[in-house]
PyMOL Python script that loads the backbone (N, CA, C, O; Angstrom):
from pymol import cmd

cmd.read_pdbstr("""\
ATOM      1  N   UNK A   1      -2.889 127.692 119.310  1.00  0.00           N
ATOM      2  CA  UNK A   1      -1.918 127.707 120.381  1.00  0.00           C
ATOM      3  C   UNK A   1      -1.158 126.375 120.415  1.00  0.00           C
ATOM      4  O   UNK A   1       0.009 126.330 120.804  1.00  0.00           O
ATOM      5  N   UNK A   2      -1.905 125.172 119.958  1.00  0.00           N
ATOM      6  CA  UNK A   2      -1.085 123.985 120.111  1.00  0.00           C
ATOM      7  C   UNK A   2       0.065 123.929 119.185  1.00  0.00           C
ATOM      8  O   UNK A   2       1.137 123.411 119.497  1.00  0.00           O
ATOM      9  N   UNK A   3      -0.179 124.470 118.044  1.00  0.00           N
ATOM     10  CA  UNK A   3       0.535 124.428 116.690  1.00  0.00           C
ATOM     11  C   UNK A   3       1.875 124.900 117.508  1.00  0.00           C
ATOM     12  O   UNK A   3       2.911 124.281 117.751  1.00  0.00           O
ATOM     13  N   UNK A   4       1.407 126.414 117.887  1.00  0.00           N
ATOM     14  CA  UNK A   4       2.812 126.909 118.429  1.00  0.00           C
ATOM     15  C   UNK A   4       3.528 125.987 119.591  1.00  0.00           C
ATOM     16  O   UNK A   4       4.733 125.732 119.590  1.00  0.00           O
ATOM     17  N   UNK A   5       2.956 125.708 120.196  1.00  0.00           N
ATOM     18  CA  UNK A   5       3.695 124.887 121.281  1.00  0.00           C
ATOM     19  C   UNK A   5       4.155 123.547 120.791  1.00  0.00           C
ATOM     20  O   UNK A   5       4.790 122.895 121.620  1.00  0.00           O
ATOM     21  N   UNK A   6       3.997 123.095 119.816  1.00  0.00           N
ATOM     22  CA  UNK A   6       4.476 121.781 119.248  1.00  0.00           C
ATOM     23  C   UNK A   6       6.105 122.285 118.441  1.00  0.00           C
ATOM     24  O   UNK A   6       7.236 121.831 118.617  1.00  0.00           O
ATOM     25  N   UNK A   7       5.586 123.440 117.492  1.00  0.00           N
ATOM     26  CA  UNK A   7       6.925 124.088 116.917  1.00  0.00           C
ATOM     27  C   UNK A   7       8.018 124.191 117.710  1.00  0.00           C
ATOM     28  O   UNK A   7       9.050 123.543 117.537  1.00  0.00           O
ATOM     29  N   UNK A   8       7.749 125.346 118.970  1.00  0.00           N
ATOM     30  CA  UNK A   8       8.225 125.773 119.554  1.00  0.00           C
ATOM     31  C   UNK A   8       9.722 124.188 120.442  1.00  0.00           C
ATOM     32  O   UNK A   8      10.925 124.081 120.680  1.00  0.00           O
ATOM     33  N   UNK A   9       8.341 123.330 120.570  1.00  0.00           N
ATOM     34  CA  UNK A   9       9.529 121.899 121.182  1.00  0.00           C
ATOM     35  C   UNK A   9       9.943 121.423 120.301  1.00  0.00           C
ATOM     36  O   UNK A   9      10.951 120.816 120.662  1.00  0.00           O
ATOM     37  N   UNK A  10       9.703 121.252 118.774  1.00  0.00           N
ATOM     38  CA  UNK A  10      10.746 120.562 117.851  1.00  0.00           C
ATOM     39  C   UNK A  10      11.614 121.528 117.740  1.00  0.00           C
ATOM     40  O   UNK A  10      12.652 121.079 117.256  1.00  0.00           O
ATOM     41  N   UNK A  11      11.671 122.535 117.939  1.00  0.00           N
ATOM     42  CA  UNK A  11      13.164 123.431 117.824  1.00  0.00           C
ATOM     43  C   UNK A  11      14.125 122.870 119.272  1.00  0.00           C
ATOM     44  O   UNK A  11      15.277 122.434 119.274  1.00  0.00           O
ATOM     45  N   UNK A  12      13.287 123.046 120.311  1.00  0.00           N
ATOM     46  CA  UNK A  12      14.168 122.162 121.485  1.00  0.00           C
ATOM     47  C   UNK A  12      14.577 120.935 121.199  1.00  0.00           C
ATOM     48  O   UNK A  12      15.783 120.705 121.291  1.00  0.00           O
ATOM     49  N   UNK A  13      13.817 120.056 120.858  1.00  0.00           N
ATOM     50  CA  UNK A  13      14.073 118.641 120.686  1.00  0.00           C
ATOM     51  C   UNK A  13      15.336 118.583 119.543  1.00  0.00           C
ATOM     52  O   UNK A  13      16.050 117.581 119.514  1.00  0.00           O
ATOM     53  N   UNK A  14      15.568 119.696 118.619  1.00  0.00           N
ATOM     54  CA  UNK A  14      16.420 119.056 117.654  1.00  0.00           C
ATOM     55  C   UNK A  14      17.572 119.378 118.689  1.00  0.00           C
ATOM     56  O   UNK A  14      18.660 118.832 118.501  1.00  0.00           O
ATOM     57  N   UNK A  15      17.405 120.256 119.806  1.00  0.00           N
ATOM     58  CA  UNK A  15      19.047 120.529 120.203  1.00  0.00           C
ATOM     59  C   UNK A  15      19.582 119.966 120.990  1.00  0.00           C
ATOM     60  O   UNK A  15      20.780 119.985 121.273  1.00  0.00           O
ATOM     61  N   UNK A  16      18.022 118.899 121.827  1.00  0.00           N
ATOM     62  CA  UNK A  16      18.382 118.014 122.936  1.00  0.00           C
ATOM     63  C   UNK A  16      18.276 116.432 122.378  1.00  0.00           C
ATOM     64  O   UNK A  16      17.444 116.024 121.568  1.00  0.00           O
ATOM     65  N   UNK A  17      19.501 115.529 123.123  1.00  0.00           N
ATOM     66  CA  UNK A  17      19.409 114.280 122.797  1.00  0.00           C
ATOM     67  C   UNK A  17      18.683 114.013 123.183  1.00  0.00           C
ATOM     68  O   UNK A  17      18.297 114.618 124.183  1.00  0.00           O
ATOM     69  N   UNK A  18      17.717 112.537 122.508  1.00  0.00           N
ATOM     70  CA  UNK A  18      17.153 111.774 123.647  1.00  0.00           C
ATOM     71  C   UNK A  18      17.482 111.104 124.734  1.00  0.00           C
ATOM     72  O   UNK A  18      18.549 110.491 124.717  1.00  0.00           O
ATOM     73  N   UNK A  19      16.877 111.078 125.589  1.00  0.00           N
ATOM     74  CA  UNK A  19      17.251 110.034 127.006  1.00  0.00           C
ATOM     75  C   UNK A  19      18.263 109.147 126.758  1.00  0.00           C
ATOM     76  O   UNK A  19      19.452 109.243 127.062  1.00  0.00           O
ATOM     77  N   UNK A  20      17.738 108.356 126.233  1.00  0.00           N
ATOM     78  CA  UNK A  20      18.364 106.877 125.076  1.00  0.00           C
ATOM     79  C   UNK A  20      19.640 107.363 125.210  1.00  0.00           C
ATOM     80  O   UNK A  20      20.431 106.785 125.955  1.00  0.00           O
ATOM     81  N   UNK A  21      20.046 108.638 124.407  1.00  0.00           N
ATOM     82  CA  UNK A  21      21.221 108.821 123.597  1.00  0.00           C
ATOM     83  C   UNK A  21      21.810 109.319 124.756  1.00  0.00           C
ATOM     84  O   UNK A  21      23.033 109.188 124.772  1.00  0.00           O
ATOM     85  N   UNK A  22      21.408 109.749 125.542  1.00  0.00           N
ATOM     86  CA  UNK A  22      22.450 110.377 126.865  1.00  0.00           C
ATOM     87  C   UNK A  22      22.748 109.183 127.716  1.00  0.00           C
ATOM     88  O   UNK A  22      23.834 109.192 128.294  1.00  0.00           O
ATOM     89  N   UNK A  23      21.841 108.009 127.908  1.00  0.00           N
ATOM     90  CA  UNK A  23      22.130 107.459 128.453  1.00  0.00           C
ATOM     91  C   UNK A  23      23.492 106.507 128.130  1.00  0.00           C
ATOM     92  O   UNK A  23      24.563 106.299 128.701  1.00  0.00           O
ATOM     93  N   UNK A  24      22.752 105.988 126.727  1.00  0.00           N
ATOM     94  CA  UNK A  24      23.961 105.521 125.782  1.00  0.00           C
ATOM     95  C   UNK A  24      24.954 105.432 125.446  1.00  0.00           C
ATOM     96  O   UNK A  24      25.608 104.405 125.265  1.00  0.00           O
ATOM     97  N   UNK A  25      25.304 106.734 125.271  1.00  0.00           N
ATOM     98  CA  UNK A  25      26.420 107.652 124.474  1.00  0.00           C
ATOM     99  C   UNK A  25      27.249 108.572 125.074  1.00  0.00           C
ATOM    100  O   UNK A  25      28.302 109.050 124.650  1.00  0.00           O
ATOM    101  N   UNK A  26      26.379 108.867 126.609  1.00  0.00           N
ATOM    102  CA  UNK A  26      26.981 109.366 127.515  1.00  0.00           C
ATOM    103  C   UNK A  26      27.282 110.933 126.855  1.00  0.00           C
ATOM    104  O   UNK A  26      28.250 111.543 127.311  1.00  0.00           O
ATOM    105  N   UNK A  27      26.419 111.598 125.746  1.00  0.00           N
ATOM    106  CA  UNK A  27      26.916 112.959 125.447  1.00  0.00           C
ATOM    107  C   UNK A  27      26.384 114.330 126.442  1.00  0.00           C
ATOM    108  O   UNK A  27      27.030 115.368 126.582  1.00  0.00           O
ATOM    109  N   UNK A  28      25.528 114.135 126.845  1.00  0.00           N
ATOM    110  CA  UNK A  28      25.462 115.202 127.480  1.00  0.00           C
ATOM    111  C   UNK A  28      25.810 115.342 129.018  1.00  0.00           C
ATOM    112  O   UNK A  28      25.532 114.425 129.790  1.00  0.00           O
ATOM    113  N   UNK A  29      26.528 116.701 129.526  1.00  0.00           N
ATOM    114  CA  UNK A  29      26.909 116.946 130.917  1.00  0.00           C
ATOM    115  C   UNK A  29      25.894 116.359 132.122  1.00  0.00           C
ATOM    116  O   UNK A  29      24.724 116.739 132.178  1.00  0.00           O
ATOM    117  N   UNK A  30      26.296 115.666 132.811  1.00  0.00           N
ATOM    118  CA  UNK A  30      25.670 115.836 134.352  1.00  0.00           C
ATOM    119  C   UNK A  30      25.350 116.604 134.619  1.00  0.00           C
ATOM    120  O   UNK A  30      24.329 116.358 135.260  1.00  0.00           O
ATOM    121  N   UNK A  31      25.611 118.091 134.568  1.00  0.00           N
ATOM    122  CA  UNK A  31      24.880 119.433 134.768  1.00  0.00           C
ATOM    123  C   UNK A  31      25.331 120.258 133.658  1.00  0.00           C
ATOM    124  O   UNK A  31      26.448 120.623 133.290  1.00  0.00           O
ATOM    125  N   UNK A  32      24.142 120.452 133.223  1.00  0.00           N
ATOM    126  CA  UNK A  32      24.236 121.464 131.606  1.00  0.00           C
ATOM    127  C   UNK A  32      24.765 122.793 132.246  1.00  0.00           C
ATOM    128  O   UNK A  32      24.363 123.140 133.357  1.00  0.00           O
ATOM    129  N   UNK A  33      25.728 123.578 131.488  1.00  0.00           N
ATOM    130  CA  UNK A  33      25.800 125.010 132.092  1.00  0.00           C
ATOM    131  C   UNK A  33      25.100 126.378 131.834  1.00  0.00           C
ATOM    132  O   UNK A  33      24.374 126.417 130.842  1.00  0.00           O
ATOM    133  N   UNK A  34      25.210 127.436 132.543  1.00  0.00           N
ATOM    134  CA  UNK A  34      23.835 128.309 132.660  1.00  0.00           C
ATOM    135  C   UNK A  34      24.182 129.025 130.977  1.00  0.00           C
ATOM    136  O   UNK A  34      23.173 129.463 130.424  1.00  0.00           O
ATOM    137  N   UNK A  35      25.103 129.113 130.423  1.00  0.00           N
ATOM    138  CA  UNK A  35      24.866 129.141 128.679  1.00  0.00           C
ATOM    139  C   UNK A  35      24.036 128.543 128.243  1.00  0.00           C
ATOM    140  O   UNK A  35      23.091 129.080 127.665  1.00  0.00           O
ATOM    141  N   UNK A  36      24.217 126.549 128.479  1.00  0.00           N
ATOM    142  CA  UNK A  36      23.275 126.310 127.004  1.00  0.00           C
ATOM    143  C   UNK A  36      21.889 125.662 127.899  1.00  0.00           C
ATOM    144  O   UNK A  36      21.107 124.817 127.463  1.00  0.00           O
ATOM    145  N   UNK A  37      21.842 126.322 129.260  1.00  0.00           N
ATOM    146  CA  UNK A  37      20.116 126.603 129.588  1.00  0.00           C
ATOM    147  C   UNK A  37      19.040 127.727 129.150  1.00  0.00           C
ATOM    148  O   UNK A  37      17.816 127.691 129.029  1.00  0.00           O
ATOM    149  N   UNK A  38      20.052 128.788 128.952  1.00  0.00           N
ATOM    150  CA  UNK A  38      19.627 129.757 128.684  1.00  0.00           C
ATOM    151  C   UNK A  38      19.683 129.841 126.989  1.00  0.00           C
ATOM    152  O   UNK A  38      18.987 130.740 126.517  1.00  0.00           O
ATOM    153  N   UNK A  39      20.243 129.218 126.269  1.00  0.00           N
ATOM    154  CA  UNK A  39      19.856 129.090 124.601  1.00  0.00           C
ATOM    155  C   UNK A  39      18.623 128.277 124.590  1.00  0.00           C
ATOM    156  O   UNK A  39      17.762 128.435 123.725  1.00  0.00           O
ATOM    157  N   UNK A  40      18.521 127.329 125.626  1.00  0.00           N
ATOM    158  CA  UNK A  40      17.380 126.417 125.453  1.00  0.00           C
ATOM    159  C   UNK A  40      16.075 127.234 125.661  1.00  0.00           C
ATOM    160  O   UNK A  40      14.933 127.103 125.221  1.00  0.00           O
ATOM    161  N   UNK A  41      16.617 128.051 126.423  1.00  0.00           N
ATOM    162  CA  UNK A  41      15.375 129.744 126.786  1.00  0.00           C
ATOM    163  C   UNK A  41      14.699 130.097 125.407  1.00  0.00           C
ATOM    164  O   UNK A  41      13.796 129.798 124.626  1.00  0.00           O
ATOM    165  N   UNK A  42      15.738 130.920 125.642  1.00  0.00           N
ATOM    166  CA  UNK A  42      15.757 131.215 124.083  1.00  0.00           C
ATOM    167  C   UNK A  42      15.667 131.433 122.845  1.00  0.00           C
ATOM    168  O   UNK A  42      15.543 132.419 122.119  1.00  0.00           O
ATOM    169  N   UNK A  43      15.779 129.970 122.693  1.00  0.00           N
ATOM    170  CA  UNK A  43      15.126 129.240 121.024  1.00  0.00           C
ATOM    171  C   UNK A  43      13.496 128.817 121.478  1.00  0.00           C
ATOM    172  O   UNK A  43      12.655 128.645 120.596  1.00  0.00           O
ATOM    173  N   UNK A  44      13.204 128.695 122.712  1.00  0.00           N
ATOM    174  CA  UNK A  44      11.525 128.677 122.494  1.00  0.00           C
ATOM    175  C   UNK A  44      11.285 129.931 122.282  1.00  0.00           C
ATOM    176  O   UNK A  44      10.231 129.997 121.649  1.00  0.00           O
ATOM    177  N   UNK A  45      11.641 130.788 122.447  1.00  0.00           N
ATOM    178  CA  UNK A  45      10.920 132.673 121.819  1.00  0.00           C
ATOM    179  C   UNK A  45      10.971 132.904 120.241  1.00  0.00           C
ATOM    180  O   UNK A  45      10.793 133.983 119.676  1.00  0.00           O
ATOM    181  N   UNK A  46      11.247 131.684 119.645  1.00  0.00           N
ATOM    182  CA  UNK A  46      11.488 131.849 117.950  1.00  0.00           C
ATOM    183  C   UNK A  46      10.131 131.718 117.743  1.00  0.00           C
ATOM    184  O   UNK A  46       9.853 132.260 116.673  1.00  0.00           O
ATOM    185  N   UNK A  47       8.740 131.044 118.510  1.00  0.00           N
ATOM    186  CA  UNK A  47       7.956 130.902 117.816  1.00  0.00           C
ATOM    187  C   UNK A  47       6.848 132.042 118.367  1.00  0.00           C
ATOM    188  O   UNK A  47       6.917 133.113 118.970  1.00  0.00           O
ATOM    189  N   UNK A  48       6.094 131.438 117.972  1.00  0.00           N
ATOM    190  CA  UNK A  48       5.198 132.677 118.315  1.00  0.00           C
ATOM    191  C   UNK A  48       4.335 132.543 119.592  1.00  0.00           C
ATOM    192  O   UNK A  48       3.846 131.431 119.796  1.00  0.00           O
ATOM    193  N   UNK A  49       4.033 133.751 120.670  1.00  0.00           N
ATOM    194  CA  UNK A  49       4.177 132.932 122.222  1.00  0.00           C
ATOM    195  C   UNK A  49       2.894 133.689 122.850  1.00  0.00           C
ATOM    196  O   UNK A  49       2.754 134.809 122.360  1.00  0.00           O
ATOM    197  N   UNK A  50       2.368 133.502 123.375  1.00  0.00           N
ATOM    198  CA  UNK A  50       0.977 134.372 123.956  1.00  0.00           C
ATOM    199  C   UNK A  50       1.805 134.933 125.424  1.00  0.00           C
ATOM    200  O   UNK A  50       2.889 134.586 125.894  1.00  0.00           O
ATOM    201  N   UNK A  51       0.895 135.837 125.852  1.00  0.00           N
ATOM    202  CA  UNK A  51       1.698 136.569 127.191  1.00  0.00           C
ATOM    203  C   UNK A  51       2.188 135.402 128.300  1.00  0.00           C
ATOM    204  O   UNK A  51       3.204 135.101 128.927  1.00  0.00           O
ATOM    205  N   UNK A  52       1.369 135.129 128.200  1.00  0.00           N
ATOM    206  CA  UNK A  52       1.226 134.020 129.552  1.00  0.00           C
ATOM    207  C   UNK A  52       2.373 133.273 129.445  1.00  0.00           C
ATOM    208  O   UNK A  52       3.091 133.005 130.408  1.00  0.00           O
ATOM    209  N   UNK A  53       2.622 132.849 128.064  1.00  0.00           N
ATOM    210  CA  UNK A  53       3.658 132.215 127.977  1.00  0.00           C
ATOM    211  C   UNK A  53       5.300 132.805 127.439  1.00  0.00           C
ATOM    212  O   UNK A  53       6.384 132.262 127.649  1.00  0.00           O
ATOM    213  N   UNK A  54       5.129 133.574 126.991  1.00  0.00           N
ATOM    214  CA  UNK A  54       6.059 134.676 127.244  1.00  0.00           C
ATOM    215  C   UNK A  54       6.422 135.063 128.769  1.00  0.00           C
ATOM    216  O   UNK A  54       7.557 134.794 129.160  1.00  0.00           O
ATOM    217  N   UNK A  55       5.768 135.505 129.397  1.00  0.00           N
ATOM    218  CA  UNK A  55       6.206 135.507 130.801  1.00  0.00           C
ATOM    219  C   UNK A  55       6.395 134.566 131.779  1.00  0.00           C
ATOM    220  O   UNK A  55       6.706 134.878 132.929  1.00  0.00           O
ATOM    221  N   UNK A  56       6.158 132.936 131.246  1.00  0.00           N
ATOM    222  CA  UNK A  56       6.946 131.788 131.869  1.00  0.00           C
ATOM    223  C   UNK A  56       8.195 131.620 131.719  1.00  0.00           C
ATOM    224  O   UNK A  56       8.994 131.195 132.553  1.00  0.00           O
ATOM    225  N   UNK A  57       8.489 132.132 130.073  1.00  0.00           N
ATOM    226  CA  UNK A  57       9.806 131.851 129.849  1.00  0.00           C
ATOM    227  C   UNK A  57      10.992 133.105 130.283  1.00  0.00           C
ATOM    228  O   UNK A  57      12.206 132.922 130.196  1.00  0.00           O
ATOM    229  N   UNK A  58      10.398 134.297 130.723  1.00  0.00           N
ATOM    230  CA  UNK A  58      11.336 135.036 131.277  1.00  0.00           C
ATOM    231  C   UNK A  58      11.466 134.960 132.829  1.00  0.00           C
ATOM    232  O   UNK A  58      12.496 135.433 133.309  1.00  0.00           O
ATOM    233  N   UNK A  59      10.562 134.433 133.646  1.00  0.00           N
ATOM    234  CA  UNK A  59      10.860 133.905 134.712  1.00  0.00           C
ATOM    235  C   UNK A  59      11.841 132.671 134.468  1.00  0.00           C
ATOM    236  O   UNK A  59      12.907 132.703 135.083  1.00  0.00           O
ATOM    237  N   UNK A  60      11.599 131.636 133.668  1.00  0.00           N
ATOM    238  CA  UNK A  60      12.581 130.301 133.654  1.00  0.00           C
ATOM    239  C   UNK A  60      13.881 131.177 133.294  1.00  0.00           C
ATOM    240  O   UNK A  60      14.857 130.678 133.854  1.00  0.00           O
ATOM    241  N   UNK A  61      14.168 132.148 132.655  1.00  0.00           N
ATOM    242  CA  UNK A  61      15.360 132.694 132.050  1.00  0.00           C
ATOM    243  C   UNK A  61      16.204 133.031 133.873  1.00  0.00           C
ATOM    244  O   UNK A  61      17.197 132.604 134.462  1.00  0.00           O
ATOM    245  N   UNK A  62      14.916 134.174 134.222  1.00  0.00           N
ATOM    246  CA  UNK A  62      15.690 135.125 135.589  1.00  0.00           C
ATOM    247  C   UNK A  62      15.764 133.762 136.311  1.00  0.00           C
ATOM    248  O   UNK A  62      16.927 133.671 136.702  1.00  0.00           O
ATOM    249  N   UNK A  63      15.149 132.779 136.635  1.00  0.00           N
ATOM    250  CA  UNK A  63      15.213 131.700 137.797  1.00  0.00           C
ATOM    251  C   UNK A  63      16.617 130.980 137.395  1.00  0.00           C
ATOM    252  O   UNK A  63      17.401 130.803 138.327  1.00  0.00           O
ATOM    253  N   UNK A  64      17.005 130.551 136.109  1.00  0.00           N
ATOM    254  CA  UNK A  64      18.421 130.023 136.211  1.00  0.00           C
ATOM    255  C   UNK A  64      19.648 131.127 136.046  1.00  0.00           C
ATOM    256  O   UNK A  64      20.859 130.926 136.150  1.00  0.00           O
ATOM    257  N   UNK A  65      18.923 132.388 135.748  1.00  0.00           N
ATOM    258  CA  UNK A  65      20.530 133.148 135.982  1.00  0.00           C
ATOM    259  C   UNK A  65      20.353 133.754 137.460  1.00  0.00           C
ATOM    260  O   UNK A  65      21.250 134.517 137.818  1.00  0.00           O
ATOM    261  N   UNK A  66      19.232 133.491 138.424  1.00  0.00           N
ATOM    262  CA  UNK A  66      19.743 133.236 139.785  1.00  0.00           C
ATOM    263  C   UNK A  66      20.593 132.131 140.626  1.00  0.00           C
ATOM    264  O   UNK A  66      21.449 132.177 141.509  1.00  0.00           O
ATOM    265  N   UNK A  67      19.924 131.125 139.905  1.00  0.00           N
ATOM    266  CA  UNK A  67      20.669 129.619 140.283  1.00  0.00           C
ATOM    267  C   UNK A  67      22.113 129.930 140.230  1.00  0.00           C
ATOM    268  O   UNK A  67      22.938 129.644 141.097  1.00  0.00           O
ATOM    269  N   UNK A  68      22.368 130.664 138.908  1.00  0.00           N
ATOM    270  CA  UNK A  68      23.709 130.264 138.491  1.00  0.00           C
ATOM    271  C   UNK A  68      24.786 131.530 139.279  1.00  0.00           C
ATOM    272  O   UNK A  68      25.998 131.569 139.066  1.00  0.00           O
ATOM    273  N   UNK A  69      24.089 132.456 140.153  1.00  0.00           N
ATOM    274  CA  UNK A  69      24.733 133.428 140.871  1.00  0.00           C
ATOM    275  C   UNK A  69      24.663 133.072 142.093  1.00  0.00           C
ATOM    276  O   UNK A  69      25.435 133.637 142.868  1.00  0.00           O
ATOM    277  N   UNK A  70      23.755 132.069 142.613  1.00  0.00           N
ATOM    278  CA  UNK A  70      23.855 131.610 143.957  1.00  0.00           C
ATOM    279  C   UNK A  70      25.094 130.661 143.826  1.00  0.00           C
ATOM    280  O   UNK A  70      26.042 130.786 144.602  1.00  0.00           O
ATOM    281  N   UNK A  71      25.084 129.805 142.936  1.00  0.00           N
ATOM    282  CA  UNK A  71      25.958 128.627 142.929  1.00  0.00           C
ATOM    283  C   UNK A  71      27.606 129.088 142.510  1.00  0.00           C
ATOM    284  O   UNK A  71      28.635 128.486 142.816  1.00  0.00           O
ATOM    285  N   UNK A  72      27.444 130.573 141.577  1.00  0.00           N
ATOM    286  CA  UNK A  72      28.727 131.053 142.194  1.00  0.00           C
ATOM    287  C   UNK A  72      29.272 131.671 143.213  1.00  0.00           C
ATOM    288  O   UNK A  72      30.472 131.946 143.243  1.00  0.00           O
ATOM    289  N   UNK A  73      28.317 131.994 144.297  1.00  0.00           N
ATOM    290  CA  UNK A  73      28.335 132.585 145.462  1.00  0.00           C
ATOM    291  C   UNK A  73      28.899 131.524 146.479  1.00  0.00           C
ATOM    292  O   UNK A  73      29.814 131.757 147.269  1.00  0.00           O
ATOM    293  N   UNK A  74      28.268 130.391 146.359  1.00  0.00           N
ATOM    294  CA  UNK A  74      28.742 129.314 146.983  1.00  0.00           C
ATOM    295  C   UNK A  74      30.451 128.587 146.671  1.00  0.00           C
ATOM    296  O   UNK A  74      31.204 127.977 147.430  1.00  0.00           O
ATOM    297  N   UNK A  75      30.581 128.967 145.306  1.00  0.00           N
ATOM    298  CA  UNK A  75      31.720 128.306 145.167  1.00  0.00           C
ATOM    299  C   UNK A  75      33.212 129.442 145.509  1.00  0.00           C
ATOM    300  O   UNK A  75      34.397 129.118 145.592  1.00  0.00           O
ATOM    301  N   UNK A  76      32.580 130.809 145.650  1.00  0.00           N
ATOM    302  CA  UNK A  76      33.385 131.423 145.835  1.00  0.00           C
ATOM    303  C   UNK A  76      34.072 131.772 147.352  1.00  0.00           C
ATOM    304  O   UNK A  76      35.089 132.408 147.627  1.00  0.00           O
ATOM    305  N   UNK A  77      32.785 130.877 148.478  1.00  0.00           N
ATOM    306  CA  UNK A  77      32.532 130.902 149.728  1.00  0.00           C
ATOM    307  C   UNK A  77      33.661 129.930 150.280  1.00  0.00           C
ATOM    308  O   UNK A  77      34.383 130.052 151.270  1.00  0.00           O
ATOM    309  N   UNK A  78      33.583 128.938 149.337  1.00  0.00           N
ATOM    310  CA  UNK A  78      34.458 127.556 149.230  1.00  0.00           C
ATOM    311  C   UNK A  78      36.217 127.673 149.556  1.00  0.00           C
ATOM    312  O   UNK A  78      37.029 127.406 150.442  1.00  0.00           O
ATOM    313  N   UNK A  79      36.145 128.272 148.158  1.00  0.00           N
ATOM    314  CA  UNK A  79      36.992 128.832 147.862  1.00  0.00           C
ATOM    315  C   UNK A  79      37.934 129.710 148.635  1.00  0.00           C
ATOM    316  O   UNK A  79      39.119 129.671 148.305  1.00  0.00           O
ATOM    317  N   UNK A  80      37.558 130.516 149.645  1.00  0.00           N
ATOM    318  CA  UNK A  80      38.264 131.497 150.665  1.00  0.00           C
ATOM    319  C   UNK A  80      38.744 130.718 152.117  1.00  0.00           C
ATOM    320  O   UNK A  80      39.306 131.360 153.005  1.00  0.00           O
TER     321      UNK A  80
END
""", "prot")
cmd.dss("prot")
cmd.show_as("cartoon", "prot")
cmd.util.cbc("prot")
cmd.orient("prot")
């Protein structure tokens, strides 16, 4: 199980900068958008996942494509 969970974050890690480099370099958004949260979903299901953890990551999936329908709910509230 560790094997997989180590894989599983070097596939994240290659897609996320380090701290360092965000801090640095200033490349990544102040708020990532609900696209490349949900690739970050995602690409952890490439490896191989036990239930338990399979069903963390489809809750983390449904929990930010709620976020991201509340927060257009709000902006559309704004908006009128």
């Amino acid at each position: 199980m560790a094997t997989d969970y180590y894989r599983a974050m070097e596939q994240v890690e290659k897609q996320l900068p380090l701290i360092g480099d965000v801090v640095l370099l200033g490349k990544v958004e102040a708020q990532p958008n609900t696209g490349k949260l949900l690739a970050l979903v995602d690409s952890l299901r490439t490896g191989t996942l036990n239930e338990s953890q399979a069903e963390k990551l489809q809750l983390l999936k449904a929990s930010i494509l709620t976020l991201a329908e509340s927060e257009e709910t709000i902006e559309l509230v704004k908006s009128e």
